[in-house]
Backbone as XML, in Angstrom:
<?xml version="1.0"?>
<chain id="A" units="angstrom">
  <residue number="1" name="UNK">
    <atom name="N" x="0.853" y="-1.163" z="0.000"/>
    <atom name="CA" x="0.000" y="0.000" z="0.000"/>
    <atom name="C" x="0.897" y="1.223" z="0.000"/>
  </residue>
  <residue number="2" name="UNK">
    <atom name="N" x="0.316" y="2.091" z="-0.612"/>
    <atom name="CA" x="1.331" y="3.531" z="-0.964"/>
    <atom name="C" x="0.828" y="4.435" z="0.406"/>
  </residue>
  <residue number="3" name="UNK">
    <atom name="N" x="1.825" y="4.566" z="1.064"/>
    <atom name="CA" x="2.013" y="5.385" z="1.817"/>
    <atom name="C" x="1.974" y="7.350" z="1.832"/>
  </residue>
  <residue number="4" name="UNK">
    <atom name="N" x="2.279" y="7.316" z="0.579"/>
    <atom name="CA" x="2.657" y="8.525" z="0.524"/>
    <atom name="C" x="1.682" y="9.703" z="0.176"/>
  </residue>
  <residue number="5" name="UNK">
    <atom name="N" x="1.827" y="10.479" z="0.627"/>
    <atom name="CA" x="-0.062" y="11.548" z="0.348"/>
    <atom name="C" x="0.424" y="12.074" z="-1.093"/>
  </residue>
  <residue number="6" name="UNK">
    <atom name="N" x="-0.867" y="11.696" z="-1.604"/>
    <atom name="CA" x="-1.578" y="12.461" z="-2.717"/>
    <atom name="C" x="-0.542" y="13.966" z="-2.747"/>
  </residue>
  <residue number="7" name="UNK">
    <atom name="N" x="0.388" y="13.764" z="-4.150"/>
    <atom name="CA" x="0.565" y="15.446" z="-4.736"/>
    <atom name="C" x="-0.353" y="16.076" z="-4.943"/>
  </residue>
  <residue number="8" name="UNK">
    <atom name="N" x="0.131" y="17.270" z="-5.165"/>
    <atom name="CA" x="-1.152" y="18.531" z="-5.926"/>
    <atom name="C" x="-1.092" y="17.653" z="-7.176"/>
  </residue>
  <residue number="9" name="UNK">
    <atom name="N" x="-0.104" y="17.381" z="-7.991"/>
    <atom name="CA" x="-0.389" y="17.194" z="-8.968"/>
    <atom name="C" x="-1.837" y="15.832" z="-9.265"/>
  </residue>
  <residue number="10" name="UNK">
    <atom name="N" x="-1.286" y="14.734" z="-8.717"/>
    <atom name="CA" x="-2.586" y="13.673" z="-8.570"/>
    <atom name="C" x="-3.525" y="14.053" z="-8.267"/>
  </residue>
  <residue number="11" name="UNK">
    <atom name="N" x="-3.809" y="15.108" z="-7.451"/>
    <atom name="CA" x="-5.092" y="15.690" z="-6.926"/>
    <atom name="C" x="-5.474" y="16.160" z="-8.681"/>
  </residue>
  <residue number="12" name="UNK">
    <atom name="N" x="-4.661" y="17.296" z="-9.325"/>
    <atom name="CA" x="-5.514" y="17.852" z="-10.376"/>
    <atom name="C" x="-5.400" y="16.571" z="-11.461"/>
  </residue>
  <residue number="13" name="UNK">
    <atom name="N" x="-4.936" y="15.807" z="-11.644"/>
    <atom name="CA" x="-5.308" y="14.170" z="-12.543"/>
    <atom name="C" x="-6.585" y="13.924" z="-12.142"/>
  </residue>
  <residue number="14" name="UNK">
    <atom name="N" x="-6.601" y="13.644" z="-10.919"/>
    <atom name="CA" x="-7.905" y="13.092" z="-10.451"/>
    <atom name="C" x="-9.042" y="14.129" z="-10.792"/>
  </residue>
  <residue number="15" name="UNK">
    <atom name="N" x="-9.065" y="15.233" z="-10.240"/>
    <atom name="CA" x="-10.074" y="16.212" z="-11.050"/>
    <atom name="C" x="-10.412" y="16.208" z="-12.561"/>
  </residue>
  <residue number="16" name="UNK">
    <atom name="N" x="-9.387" y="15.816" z="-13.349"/>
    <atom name="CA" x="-9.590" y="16.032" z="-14.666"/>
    <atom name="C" x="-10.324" y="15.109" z="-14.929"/>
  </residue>
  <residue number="17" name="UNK">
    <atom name="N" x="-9.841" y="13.596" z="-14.413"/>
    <atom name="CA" x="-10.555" y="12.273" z="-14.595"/>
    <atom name="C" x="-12.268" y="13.027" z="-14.590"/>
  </residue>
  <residue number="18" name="UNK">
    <atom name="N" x="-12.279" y="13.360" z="-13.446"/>
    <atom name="CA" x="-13.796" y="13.529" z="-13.210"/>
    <atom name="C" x="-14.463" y="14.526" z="-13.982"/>
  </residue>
  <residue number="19" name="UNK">
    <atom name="N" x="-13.937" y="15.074" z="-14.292"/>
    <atom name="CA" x="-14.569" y="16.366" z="-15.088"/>
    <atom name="C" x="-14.290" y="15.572" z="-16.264"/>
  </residue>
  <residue number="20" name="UNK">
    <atom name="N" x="-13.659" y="15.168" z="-17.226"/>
    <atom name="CA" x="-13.882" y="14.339" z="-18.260"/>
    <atom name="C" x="-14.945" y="13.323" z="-18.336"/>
  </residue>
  <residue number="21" name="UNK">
    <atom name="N" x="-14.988" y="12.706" z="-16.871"/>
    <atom name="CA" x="-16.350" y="11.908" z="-17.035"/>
    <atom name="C" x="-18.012" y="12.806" z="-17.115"/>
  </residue>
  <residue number="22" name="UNK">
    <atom name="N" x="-17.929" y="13.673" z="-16.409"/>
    <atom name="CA" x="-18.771" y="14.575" z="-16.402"/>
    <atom name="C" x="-19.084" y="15.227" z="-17.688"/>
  </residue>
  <residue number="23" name="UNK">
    <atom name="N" x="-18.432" y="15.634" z="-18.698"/>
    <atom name="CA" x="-18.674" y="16.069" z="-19.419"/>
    <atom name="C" x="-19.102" y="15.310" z="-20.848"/>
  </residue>
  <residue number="24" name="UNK">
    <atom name="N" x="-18.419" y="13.589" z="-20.941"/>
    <atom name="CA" x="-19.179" y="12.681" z="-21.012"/>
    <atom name="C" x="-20.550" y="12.575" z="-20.912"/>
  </residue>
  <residue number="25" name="UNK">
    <atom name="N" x="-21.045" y="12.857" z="-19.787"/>
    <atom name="CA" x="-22.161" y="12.268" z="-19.413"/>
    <atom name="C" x="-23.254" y="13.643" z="-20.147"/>
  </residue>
  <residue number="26" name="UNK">
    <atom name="N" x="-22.714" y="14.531" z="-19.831"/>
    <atom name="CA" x="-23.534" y="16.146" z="-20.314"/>
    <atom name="C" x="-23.460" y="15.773" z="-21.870"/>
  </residue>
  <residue number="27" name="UNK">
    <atom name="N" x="-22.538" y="15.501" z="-22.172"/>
    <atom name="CA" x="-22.872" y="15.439" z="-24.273"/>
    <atom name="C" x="-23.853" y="14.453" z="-23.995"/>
  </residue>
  <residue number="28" name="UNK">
    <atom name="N" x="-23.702" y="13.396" z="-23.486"/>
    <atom name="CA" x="-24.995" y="12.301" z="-23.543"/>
    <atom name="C" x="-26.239" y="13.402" z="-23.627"/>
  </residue>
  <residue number="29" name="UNK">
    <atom name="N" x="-26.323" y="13.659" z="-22.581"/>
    <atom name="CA" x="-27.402" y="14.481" z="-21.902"/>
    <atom name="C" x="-28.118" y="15.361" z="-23.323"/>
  </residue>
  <residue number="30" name="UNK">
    <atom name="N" x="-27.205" y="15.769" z="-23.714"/>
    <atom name="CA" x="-27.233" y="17.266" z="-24.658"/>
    <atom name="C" x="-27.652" y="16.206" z="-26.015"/>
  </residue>
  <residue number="31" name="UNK">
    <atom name="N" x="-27.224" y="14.958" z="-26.834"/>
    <atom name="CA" x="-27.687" y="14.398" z="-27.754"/>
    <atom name="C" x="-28.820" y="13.440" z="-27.566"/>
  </residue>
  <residue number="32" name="UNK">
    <atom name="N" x="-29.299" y="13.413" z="-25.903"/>
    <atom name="CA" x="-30.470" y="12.611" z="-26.118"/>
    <atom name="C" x="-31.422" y="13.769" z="-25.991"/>
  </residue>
  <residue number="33" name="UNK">
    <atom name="N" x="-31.557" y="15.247" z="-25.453"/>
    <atom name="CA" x="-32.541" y="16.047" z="-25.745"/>
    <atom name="C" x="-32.120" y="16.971" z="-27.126"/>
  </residue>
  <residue number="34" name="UNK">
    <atom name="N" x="-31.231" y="16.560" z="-28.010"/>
    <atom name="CA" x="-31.480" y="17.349" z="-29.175"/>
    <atom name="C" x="-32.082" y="16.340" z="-30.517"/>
  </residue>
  <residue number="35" name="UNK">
    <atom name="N" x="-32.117" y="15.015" z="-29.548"/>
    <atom name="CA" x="-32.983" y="13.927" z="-30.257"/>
    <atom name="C" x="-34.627" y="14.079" z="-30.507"/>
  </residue>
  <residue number="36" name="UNK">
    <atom name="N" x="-34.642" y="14.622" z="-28.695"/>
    <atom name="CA" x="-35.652" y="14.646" z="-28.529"/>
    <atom name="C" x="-36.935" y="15.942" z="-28.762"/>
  </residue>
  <residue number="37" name="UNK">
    <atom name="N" x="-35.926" y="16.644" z="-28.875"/>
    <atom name="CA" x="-36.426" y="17.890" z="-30.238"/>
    <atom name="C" x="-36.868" y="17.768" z="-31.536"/>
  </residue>
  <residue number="38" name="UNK">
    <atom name="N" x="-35.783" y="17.124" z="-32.261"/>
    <atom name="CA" x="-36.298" y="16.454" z="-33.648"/>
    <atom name="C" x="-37.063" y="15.674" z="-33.225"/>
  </residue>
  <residue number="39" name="UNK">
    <atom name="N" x="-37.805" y="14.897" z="-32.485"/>
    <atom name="CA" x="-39.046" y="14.344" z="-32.944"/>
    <atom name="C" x="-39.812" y="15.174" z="-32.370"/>
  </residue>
  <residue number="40" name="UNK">
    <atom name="N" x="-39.710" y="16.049" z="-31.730"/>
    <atom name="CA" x="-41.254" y="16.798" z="-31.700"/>
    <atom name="C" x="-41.582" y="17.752" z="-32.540"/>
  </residue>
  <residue number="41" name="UNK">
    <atom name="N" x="-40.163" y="18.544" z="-32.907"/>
    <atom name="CA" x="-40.715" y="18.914" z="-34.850"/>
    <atom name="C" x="-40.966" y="18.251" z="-35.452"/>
  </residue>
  <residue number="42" name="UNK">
    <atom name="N" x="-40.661" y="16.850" z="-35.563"/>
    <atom name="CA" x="-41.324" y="16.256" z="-36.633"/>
    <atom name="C" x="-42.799" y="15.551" z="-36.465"/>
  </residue>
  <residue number="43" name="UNK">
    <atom name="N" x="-42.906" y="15.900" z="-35.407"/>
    <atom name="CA" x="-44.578" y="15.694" z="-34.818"/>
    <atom name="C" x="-45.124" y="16.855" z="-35.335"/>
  </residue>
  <residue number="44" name="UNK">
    <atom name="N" x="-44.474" y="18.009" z="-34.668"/>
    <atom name="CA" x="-45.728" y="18.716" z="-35.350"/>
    <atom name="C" x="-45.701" y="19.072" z="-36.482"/>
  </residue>
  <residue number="45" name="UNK">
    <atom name="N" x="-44.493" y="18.701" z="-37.440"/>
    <atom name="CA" x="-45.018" y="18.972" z="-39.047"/>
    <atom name="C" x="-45.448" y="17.890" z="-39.569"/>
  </residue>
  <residue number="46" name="UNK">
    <atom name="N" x="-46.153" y="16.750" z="-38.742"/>
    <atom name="CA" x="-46.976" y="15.545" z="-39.340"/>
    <atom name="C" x="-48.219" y="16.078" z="-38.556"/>
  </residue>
  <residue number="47" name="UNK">
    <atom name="N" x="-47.860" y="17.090" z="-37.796"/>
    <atom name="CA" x="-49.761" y="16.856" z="-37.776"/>
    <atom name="C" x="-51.006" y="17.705" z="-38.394"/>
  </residue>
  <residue number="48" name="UNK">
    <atom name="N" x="-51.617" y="16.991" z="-38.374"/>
    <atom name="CA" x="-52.460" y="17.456" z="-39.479"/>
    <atom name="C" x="-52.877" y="18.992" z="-39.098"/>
  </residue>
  <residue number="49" name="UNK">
    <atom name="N" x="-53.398" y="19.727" z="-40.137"/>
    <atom name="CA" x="-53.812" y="21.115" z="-39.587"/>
    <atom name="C" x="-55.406" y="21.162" z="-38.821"/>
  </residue>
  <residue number="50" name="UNK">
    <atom name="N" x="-56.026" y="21.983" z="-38.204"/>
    <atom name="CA" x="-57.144" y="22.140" z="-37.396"/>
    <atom name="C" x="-57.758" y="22.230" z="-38.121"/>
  </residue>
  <residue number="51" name="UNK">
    <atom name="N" x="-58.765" y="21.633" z="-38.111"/>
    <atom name="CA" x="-60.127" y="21.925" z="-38.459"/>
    <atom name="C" x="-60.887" y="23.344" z="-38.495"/>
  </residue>
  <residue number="52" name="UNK">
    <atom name="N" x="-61.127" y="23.779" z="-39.667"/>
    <atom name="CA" x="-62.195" y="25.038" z="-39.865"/>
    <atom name="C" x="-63.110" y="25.282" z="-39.411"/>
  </residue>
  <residue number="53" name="UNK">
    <atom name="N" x="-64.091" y="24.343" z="-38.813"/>
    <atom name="CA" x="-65.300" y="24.327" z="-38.120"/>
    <atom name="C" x="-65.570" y="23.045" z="-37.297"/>
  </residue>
  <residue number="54" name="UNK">
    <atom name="N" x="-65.802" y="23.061" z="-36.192"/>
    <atom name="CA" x="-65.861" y="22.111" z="-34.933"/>
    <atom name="C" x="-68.197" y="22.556" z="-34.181"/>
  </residue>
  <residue number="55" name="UNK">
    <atom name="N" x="-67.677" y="21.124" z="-33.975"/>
    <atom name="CA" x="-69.332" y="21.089" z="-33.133"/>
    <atom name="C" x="-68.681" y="20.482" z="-32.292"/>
  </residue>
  <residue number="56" name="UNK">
    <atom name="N" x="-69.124" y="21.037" z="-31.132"/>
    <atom name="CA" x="-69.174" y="20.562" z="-29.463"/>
    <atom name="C" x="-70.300" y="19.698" z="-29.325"/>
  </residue>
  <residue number="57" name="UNK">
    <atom name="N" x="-69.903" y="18.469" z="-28.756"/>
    <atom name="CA" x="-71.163" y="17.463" z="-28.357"/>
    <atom name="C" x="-71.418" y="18.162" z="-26.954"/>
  </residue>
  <residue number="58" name="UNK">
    <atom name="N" x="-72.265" y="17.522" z="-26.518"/>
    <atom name="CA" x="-73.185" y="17.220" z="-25.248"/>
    <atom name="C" x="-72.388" y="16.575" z="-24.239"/>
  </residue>
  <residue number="59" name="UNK">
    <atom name="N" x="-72.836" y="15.799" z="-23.442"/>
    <atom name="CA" x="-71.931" y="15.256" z="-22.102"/>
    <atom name="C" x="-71.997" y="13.651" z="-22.379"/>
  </residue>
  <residue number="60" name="UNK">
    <atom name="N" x="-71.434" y="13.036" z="-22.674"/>
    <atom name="CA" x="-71.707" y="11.679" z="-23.170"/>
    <atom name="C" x="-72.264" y="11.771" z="-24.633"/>
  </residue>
  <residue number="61" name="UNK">
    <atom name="N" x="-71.418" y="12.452" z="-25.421"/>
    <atom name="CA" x="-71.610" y="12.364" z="-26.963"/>
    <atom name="C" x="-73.206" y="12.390" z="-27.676"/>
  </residue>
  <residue number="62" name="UNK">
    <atom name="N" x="-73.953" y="13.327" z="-26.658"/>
    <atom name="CA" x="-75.204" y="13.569" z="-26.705"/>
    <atom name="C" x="-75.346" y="14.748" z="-27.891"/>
  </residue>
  <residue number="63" name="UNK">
    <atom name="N" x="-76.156" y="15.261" z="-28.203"/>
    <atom name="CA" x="-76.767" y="16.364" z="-28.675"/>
    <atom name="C" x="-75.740" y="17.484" z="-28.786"/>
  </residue>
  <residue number="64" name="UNK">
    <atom name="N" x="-75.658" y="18.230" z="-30.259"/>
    <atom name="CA" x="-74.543" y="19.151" z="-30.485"/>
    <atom name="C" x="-74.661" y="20.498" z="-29.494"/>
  </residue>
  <residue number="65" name="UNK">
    <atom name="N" x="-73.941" y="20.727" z="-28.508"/>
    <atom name="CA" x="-74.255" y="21.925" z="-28.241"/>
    <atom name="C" x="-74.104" y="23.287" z="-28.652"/>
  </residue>
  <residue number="66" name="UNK">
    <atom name="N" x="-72.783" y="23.397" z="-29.549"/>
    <atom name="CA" x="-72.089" y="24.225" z="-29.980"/>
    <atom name="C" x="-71.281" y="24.304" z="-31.250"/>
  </residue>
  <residue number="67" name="UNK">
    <atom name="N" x="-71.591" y="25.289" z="-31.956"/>
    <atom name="CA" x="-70.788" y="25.422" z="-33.440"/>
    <atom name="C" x="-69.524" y="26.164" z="-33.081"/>
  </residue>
  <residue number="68" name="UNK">
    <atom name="N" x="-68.070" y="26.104" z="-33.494"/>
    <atom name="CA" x="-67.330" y="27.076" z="-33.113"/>
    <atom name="C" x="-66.249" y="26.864" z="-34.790"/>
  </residue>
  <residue number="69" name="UNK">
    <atom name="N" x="-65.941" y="28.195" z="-34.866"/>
    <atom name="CA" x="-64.967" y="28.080" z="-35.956"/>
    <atom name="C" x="-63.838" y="27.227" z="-34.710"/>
  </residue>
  <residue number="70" name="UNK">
    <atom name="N" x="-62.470" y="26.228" z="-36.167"/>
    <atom name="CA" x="-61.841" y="26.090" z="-35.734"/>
    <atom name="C" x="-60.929" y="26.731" z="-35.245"/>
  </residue>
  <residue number="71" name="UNK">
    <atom name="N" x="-60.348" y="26.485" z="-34.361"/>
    <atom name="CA" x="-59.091" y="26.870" z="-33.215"/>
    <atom name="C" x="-59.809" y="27.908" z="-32.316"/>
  </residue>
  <residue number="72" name="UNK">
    <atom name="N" x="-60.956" y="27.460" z="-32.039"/>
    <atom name="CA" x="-61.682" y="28.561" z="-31.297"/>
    <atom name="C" x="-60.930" y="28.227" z="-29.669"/>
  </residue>
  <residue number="73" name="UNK">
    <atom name="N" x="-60.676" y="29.062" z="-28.953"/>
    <atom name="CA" x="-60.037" y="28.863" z="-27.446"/>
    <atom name="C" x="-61.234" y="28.062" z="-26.627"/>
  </residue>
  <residue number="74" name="UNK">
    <atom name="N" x="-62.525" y="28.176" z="-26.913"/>
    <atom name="CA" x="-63.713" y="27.915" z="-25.993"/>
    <atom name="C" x="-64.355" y="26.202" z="-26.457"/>
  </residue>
  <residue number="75" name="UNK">
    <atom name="N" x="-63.264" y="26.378" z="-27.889"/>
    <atom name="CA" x="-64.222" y="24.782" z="-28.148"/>
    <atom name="C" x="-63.596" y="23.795" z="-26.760"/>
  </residue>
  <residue number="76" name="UNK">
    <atom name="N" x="-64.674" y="23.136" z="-26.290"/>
    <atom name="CA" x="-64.356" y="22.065" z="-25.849"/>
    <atom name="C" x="-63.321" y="20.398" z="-26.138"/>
  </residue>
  <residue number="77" name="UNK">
    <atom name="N" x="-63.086" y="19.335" z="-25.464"/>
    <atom name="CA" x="-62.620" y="18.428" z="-25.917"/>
    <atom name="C" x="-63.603" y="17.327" z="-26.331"/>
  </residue>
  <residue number="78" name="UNK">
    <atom name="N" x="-64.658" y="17.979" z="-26.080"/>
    <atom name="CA" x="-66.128" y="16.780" z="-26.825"/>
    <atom name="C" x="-66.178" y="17.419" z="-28.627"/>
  </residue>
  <residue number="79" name="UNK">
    <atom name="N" x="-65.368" y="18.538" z="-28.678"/>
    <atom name="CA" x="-65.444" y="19.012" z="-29.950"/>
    <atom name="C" x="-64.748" y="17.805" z="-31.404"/>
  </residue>
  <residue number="80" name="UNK">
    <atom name="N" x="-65.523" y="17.730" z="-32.720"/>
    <atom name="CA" x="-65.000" y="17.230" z="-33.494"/>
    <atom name="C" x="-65.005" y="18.187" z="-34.931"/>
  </residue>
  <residue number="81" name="UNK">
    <atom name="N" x="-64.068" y="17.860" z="-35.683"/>
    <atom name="CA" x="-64.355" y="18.498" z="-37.081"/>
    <atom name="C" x="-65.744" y="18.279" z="-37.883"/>
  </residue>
  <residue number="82" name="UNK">
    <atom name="N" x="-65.486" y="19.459" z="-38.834"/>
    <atom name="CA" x="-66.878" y="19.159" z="-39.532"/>
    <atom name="C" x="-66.831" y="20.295" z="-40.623"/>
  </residue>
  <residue number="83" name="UNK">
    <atom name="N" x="-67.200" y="19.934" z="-41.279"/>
    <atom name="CA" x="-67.530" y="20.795" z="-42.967"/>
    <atom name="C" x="-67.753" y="22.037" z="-42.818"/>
  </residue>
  <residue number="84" name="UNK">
    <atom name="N" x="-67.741" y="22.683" z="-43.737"/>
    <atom name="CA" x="-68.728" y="24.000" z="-43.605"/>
    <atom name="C" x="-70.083" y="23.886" z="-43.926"/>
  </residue>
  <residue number="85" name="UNK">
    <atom name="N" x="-70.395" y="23.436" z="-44.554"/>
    <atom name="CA" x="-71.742" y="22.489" z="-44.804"/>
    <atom name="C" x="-72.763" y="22.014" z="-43.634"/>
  </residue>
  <residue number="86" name="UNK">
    <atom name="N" x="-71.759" y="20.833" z="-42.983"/>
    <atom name="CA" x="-72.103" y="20.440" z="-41.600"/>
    <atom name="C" x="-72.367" y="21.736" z="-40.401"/>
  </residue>
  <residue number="87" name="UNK">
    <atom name="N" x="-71.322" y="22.506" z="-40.626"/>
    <atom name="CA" x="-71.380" y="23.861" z="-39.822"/>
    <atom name="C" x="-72.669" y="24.163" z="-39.600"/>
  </residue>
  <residue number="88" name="UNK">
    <atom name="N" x="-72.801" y="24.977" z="-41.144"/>
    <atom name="CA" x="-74.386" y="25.625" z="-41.166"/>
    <atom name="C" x="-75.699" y="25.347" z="-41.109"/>
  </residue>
  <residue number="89" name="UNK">
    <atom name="N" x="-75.537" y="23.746" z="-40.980"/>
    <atom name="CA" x="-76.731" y="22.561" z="-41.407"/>
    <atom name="C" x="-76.918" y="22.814" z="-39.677"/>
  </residue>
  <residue number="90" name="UNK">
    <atom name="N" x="-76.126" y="22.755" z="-38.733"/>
    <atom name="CA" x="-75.890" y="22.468" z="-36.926"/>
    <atom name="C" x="-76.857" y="24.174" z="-37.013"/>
  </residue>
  <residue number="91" name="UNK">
    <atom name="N" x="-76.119" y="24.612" z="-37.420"/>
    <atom name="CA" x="-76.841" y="26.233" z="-37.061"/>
    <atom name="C" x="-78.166" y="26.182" z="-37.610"/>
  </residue>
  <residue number="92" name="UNK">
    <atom name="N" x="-78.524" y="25.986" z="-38.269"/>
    <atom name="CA" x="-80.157" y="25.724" z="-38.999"/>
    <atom name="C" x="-80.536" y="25.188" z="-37.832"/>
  </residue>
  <residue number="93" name="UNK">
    <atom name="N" x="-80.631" y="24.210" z="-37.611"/>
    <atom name="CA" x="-81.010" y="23.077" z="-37.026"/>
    <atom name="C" x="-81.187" y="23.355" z="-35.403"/>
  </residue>
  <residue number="94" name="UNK">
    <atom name="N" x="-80.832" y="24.411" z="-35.179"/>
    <atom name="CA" x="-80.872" y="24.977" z="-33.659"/>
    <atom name="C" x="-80.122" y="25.237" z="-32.763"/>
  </residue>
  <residue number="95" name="UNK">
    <atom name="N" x="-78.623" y="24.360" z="-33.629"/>
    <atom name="CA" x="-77.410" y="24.162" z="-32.324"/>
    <atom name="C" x="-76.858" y="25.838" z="-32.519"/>
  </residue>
  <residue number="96" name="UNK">
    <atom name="N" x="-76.514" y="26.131" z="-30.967"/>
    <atom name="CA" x="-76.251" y="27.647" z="-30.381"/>
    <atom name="C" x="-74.822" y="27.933" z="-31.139"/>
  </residue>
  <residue number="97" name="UNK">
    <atom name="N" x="-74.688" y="29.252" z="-31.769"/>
    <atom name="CA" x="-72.972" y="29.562" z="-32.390"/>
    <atom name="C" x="-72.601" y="29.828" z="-30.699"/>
  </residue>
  <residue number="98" name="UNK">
    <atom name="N" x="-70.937" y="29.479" z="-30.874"/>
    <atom name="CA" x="-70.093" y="29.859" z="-29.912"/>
    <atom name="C" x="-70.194" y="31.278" z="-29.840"/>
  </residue>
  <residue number="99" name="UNK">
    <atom name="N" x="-70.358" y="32.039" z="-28.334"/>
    <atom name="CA" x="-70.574" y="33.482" z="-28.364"/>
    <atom name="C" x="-69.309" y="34.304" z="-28.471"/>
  </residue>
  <residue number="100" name="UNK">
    <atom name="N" x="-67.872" y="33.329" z="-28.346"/>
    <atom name="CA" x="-66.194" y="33.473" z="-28.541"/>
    <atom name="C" x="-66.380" y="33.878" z="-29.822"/>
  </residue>
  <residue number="101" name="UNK">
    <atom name="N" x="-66.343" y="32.797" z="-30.679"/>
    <atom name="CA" x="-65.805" y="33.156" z="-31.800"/>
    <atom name="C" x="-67.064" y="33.073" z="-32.551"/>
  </residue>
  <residue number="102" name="UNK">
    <atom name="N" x="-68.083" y="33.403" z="-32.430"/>
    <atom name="CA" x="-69.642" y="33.651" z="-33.553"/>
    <atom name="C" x="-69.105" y="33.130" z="-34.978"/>
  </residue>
  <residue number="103" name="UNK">
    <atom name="N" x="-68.797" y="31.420" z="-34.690"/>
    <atom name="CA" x="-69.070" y="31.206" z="-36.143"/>
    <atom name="C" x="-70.504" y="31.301" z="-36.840"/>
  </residue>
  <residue number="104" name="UNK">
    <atom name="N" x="-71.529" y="31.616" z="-36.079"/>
    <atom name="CA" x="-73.065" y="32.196" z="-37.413"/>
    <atom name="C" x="-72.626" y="32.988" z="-38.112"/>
  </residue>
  <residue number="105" name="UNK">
    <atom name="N" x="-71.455" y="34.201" z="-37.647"/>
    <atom name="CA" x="-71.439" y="35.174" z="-38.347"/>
    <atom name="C" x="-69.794" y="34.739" z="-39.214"/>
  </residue>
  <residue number="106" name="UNK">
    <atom name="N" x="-69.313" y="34.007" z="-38.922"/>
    <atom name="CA" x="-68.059" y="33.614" z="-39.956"/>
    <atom name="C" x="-68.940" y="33.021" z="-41.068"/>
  </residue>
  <residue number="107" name="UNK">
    <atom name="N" x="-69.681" y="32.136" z="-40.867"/>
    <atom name="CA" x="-70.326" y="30.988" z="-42.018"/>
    <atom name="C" x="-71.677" y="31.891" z="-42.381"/>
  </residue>
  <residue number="108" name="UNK">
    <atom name="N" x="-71.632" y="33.549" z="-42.164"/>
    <atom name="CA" x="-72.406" y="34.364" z="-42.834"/>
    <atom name="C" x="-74.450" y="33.779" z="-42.598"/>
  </residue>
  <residue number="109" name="UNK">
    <atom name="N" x="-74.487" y="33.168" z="-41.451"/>
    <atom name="CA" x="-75.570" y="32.583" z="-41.186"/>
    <atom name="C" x="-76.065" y="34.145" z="-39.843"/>
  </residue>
  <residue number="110" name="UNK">
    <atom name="N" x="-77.540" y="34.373" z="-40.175"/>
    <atom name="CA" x="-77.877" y="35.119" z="-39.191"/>
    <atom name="C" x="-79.310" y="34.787" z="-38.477"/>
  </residue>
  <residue number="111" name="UNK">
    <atom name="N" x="-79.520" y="35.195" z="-37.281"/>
    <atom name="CA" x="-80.518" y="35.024" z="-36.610"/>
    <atom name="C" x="-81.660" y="35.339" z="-37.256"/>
  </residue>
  <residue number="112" name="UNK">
    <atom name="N" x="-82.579" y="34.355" z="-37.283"/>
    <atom name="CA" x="-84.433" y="35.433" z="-37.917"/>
    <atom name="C" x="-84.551" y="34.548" z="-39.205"/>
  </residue>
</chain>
């Protein structure tokens, strides 16, 4: 067994050791979240674009409650896509425009 104390110099070997491992471990670090970047751009340039016009169901996929243009902030998550067609057919038909974004008055539909 070595008797003899640790130089300065072994002391800064030994530091380097460690800081070399450390910095090892940080590139890891740094190429598994610049991995993990590219796939979430490439998520969102696979995903599809929003829908133009959304109807809000009911509570258990009941009865439409609501017309909203798409990307409206107020549509709900019972909300699904739907035509413009479908839009105005929901508005005929009685279902309430969103008072956010008044798609009656985007899809040029008026009260009366």
């Amino acid at each position: 067994m070595n008797d003899q104390p640790a130089t300065r110099l072994d002391m800064l070997r030994f530091l380097e050791r460690v800081q070399e491992r450390d910095l090892r471990r940080t590139r890891q670090w740094i190429a598994v979240e610049e991995q993990r970047q590219v796939e979430v751009e490439r998520g969102q340039q696979r995903k599809p674009p929003p829908p133009d016009w959304l109807i809000e169901q009911g509570l258990n996929g009941g009865v439409p409650v609501y017309v909203h243009v798409g990307g409206c902030h107020m549509a709900g998550k019972r909300s699904r896509g739907v035509t413009r067609e479908q839009a105005r057919y929901a508005l005929a038909q009685g279902v309430d425009a969103c008072t956010h974004c008044r798609a009656d008055t985007a899809l040029g539909v008026l009260d009366g």
